[in-house]
N, C-alpha and C positions, 0 to 999 in steps of 0.2 A: 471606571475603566472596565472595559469586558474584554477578556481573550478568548480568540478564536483560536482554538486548538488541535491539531491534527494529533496520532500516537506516538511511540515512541520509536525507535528504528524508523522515521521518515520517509515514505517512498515519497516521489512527484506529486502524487494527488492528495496525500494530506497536507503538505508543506502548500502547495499551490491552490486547492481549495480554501485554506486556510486565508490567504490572500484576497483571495476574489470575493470571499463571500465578508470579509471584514470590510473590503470595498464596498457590497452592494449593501450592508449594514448603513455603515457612513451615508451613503448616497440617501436611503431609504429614510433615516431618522435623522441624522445631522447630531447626531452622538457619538461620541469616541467607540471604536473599535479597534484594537491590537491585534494585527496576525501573530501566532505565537508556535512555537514548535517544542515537539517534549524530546528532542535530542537531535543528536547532529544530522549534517545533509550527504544524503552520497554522492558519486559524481554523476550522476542523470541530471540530478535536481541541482548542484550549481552551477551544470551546464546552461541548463534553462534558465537559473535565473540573472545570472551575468549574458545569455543571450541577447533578454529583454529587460536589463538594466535592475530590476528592482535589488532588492534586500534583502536578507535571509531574514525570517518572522524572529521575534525575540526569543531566545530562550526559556523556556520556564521549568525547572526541575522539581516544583513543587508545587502543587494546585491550590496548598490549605487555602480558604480564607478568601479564594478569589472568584470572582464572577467570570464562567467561562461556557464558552458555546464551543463542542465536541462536533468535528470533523470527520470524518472517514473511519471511524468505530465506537465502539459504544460498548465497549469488556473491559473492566477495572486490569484486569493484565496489559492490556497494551496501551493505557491511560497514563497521563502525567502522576507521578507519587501523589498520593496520598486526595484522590479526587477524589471519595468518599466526603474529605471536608471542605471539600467547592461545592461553589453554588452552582449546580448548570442550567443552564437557560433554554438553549436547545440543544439539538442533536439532528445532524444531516448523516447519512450514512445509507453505503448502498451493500454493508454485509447482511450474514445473519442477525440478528436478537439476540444481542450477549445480555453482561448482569451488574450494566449498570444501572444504579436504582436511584432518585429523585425523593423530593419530600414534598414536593407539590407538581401537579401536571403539568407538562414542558411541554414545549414545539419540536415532537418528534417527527421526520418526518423520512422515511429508510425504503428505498425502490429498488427493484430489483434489474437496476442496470447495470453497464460495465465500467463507472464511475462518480466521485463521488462531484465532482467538476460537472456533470449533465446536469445533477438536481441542481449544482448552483447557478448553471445555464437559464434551467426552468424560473428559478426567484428575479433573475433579470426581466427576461421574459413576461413574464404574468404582473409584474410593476412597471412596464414600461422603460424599465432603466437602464441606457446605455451603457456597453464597455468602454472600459479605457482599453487602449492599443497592449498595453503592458501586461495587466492583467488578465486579457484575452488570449494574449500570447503563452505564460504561463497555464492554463485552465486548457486551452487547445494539448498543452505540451503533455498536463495531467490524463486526459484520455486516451491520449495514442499511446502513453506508456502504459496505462490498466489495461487497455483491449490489445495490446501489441499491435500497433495502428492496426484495428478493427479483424484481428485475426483469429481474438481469444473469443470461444462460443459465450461469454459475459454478454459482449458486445452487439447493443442493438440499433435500430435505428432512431431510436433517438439522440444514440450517443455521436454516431456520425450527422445527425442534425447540428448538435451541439460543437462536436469542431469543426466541421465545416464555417458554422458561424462566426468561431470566435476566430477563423483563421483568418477570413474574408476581413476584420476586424485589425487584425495584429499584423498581414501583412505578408502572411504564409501563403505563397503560390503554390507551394506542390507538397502537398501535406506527406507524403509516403517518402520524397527525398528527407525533406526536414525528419522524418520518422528515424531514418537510417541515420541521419547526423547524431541526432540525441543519442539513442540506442547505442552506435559507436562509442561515446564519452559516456556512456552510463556502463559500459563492459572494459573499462580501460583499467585491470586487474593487477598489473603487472607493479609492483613494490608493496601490495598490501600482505598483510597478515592472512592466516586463516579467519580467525576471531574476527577482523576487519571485513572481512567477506561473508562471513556468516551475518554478520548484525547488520549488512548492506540494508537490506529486505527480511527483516526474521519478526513473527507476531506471536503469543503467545495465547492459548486456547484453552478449556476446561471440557471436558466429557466425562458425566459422572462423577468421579473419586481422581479421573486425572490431568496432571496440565501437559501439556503437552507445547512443544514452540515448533514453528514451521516456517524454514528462509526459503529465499528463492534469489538466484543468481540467474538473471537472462543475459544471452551472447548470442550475435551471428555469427562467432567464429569455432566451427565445432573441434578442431585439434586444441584450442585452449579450455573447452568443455573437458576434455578427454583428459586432459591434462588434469585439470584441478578436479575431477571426481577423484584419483587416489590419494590426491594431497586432502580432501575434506574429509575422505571416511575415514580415511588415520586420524586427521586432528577430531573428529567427534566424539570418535572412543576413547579416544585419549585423553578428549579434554571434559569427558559427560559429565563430570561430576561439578563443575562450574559452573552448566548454567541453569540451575533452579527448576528441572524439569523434569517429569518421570520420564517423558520421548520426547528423542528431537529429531527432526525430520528435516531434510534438504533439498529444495529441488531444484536440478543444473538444468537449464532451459533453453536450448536452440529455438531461437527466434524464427528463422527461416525453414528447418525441417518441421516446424512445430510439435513437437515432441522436448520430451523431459524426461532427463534419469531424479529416480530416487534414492535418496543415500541417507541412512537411519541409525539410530543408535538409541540403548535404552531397553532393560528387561523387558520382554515382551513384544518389543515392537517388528521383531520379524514376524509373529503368527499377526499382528494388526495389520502391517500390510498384505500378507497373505489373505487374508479375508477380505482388505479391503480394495485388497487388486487384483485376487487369483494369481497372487505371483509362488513361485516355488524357490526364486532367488536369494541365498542367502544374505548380501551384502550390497547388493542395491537392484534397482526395477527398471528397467527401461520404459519408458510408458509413452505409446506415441499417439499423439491426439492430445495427450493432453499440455495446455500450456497456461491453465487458472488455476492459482492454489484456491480461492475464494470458491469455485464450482463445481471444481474437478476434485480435490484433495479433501481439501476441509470435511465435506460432506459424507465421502465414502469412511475417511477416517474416523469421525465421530460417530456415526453408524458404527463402526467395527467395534470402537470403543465401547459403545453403551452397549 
C-alpha cells in the first residue's frame, strides 16, 4: 500500500491533490494507492469535499515504516512525524526546495506554478487519462483556493488551463461564483479558537539557525479581518512560547482588496520584517498587493533571515 500525502495543517490543495493524484496513480498502474492526510481538515476543504461527495483521505500521524508519495511539500517541518523513516517515492510540489532528503533517487517533480493540483492536471494529461467528475471537482476547488481564483501573482496560465478543465469535467459553470461559495465556508470563523485559526493554514520553515511558522487566514469580509487582527496579536504573544518556533508570523488576507496585514511575534521578528518589508510598524504591516505567503512572504523573509 502507498500513501499519498499532503502536510500537516492541511490546506485544499494538499488534501485534494492528495486525492487526485492517488487516483491517477490507480488508473495508471492498477495498484493500490491511499489518499492520506497528516492532520485535520478546515472548513474550505470539507466544504469541497462534502460538495463533491468524496472522503476525507485517511489519517496518518505517523510515516515510520510506510511507503509514501509527498504532496504539496517537501520540508521535514511540515511532513507527517517521523518521515525521515518512510520510504518516499515521489514528491509533486509547486514550493521552494526544502530538506527533505531520500536514500535513493525519486520522482521529483516541483514547478513553479500556483498549485500543486496543475502538476497533477499535467500527469492526467501527458498519459491520456481521464478525470472522474469527483476528483476534478476537488483539484478545480484546489487551484482557485492557492491562486485565490487566479488573483495571487503565483497564478499562471497554466493553472487556469488546468481548472478550467477540470471544471468543464466536474460540472462547474461559473468558476468565480463557485470561487466565492468556497472562500465563504472557508472564512466561516465565528465559534473557533485563536489556536484553531492559527493552525487553519500555518507551515513551518527553516532559514539558517531559524524555524520560523507562517499561517494565513483569507476572508472577503474585511470588518471580521479588522476584528480578528487584535484578537491574534494578543493570543501570539501570549501564547509564543507553545508553538516550537523562534518566529511566528500571521497573515490576515482580504481576498477582495487583495492586500494582507502582518501580525508577528518572536525576538527579532520586528527588525525581520522591517528588512523584509521596509515596514517601521511595530506590531503588525499592512501589505497591499500582497496575497501569497509562498511568493510574497516566504521569500523576502528568508532573505532577511539569512
Amino acid at each position: 500500500m502507498i500513501y499519498v500525502t499532503g502536510h500537516k495543517n492541511p490546506d485544499t490543495d494538499s488534501i485534494c491533490s492528495a486525492i487526485g493524484y492517488a487516483e491517477f496513480k490507480k488508473a495508471l498502474t492498477g495498484e493500490e494507492y491511499v489518499p492520506a492526510r497528516a492532520g485535520n481538515l478546515n472548513p474550505e476543504t470539507e466544504f469541497v469535499l462534502k460538495r463533491f461527495g468524496l472522503d476525507a483521505p485517511e489519517l496518518i500521524s505517523n510515516a515510520a515504516g510506510k511507503d509514501v508519495i509527498l504532496v504539496d511539500h517537501n520540508e521535514v517541518a511540515q511532513a507527517a512525524d517521523d518521515i525521515e523513516s518512510a520510504h518516499i517515492i515521489e514528491i509533486l510540489d509547486h514550493h521552494k526546495i526544502g530538506d527533505v532528503q531520500t536514500k535513493e533517487p525519486i520522482y521529483f517533480r516541483a514547478m513553479p506554478v500556483g498549485c500543486t493540483a496543475t502538476i497533477v492536471y499535467l500527469h492526467y494529461k501527458e498519459n491520456n487519462i481521464e478525470f472522474k467528475p469527483a476528483a476534478a471537482g476537488a483539484l478545480c476547488s484546489a487551484i482557485l483556493s492557492d491562486t485565490l481564483a487566479f488573483r495571487s501573482p503565483t497564478c499562471t496560465d497554466l493553472d487556469r488551463e488546468a481548472a478550467e478543465a477540470y471544471a468543464k469535467v466536474a460540472g462547474i459553470e461559473d468558476i468565480q461564483a463557485y470561487a466565492k461559495e468556497m472562500f465563504k465556508a472557508g472564512s466561516e470563523l465565528a465559534g473557533k479558537s485563536p489556536k484553531e485559526i492559527l493552525y487553519m493554514d500555518f507551515k513551518k520553515f527553516t532559514a539558517g539557525n531559524t524555524t520560523y511558522g507562517v499561517g494565513q487566514v483569507t476572508s472577503m469580509d474585511e470588518d471580521e479581518l479588522k476584528e480578528l487582527a487584535k484578537t491574534m496579536n494578543d493570543y501570539l504573544h501570549e501564547s509564543f512560547s507553545e508553538h516550537g518556533v523562534d518566529m511566528i508570523f500571521l497573515l490576515l488576507t482580504n481576498i477582495l482588496d487583495e492586500s494582507s496585514e502582518l501580525i508577528y511575534a518572536g525576538e527579532g521578528a520586528d527588525e525581520v520584517v522591517k528588512k523584509a518589508f521596509t515596514s517601521s510598524e511595530a506590531d503588525r504591516t499592512y501589505l497591499k498587493g500582497v496575497v501569497s505567503r509562498k511568493k510574497q512572504v516566504i521569500p523576502p523573509l528568508t532573505e532577511a533571515l539569512s
